[in-house]
MIZA-582809 format. One record per residue (C-alpha): x, y, z; residue in three letters; chain. Coordinates in nm, 4 decimals. Example, Ala and Ser with C-alpha at 12.3 -4.5 7.8 and 13.67 -1.06 7.14 Angstrom:
         xx         yy         zz   type   mol
     1.2300    -0.4500     0.7800    ala     A
     1.3670    -0.1060     0.7140    ser     A
This chain:
         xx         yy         zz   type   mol
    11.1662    11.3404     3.1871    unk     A
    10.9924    11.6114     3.0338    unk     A
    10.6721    11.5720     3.2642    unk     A
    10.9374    11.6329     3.5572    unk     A
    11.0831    11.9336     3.4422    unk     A
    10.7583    12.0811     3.3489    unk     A
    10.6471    11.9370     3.7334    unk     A
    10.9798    12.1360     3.8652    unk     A
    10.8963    12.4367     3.6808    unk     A
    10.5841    12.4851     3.7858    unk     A
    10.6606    12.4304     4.1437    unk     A
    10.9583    12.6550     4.1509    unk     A
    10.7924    12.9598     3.9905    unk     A
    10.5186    13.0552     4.1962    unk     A
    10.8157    13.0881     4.4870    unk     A
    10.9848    13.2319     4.2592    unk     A
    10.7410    13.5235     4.2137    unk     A
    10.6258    13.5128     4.5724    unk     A
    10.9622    13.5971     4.6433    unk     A
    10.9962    13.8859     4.4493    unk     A
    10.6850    14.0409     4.5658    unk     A
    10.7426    14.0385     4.9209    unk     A
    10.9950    14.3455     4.8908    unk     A
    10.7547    14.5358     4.7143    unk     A
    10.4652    14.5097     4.9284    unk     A
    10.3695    14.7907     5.2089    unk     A
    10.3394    14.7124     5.5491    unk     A
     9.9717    14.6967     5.6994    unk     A
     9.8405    15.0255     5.7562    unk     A
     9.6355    15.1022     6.0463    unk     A
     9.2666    15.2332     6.0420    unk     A
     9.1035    15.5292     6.2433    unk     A
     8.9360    15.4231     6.4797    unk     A
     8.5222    15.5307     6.3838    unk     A
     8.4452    15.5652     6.7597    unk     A
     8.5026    15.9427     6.8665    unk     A
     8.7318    16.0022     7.2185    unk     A
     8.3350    16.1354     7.3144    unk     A
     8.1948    15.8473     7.2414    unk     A
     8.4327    15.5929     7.4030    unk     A
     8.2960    15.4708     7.6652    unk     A
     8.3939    15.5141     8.0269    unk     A
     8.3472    15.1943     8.1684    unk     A
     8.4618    14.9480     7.9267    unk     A
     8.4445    14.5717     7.9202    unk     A
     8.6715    14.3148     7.7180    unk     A
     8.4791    14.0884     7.5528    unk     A
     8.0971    14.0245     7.6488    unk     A
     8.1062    14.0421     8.0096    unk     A
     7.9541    14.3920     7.9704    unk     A
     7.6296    14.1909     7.8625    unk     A
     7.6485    14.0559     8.2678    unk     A
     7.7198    14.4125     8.4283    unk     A
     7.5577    14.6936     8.5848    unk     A
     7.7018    15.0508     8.6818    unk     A
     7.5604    15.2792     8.9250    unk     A
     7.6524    15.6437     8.9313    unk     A
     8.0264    15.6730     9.0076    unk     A
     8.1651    15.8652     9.2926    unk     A
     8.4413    16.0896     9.2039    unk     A
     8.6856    16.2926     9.4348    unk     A
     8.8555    16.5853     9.2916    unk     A
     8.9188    16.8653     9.4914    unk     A
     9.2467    16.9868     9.3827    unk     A
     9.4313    16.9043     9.6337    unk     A
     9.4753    16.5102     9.6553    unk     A
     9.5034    16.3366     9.3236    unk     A
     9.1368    16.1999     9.2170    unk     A
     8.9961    15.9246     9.3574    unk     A
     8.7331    15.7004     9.1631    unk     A
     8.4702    15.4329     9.2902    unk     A
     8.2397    15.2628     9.0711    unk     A
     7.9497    15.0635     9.1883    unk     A
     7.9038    14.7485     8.9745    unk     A
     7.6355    14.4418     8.9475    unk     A
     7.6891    14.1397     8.8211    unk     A
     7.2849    14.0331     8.6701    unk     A
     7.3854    13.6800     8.6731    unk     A
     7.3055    13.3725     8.9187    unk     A
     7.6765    13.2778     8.9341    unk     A
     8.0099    13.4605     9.0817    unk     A
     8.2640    13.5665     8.8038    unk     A
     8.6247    13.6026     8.8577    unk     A
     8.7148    13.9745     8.6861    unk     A
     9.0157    14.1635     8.6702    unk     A
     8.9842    14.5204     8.6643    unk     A
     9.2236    14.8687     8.6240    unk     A
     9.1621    15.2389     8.5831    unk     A
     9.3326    15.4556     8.3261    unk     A
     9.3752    15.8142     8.4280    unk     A
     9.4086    16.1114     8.2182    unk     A
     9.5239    16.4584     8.2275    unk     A
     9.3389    16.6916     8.0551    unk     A
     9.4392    16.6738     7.6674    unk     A
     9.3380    16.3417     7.7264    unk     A
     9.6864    16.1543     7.7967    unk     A
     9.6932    15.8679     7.9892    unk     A
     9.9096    15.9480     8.2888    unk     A
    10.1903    15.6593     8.4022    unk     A
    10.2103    15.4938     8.5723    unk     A
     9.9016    15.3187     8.4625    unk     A
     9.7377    15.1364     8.7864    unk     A
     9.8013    14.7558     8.7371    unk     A
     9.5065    14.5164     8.6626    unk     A
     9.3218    14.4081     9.0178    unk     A
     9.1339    14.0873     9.1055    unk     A
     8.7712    14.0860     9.2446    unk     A
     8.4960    13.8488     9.2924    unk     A
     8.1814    13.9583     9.1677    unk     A
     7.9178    13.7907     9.3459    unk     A
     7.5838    13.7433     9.2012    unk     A
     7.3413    13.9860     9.1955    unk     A
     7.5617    14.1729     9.4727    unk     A
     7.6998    14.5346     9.3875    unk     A
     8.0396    14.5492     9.4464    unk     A
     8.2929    14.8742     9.4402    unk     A
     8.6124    14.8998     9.1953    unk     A
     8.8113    15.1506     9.3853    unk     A
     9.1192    15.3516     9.2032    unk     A
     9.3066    15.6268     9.2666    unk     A
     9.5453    15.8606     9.0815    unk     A
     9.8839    15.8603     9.0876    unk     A
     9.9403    16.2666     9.0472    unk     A
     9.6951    16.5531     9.0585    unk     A
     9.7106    16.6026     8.6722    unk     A
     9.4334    16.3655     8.6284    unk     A
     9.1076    16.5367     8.5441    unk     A
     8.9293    16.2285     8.4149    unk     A
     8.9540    15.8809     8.3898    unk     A
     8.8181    15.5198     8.2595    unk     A
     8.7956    15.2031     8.4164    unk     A
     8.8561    14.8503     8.2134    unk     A
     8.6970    14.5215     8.3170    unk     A
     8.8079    14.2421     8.1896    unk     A
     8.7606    13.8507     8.2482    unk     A
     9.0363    13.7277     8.5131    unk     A
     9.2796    13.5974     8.3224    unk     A
């Protein structure tokens, strides 16, 4: 009977103590991020499709009077066509993304082919802007 109780006890306090400790614990702080708004890149890719892409130089359109406009040539360097999904963020110019954000965008990339991700503003506030690719999900 003994061996029981001792079995019991032991058991029972560590969720005892776990317990206890939960209320006292902080919530999960958040880091800074180490890569400066400068050094974010402007074309970004989620996970490693970047490894597959190239950019040429993209063609912007801001004259003032029509909200920017944005088209980016891209390459895909591999021997095989790869379904991507891809959206532009625009920002004013502290750096806020403007809403509505543009919604995500299917394309083809062919192999070896340069294709052109297109975007355009939503308001003449936006001075710059990134593009995400992203596998199609």
């Amino acid at each position: 009977m003994k061996r029981l109780n001792l079995l019991a006890a032991l058991l029972v306090i560590p969720f005892a103590l776990t317990a206890c400790d939960v209320v006292d614990k902080p919530p999960h702080a958040v880091k800074p991020d180490n890569i400066s708004e400068v050094r974010y890149p402007q074309i970004a890719t989620e996970g490693n499709l970047g490894n597959h892409l190239s950019y040429a130089k993209p063609i912007v359109r801001l004259d003032g009077q029509t909200p920017m406009s944005v088209t980016v040539p891209i390459r895909l360097r591999d021997d095989k066509p790869v379904n991507a999904q891809y959206r532009y963020v625009f920002l004013a110019r502290d750096g806020q993304p403007l809403s509505p954000a543009s919604d995500w965008r299917f394309m083809v990339l062919p192999p070896r082919l340069q294709v052109f991700m297109e975007g355009s503003a939503m308001s003449n506030e936006a001075l710059d802007w990134r593009l995400e690719i992203r596998p199609a999900k």
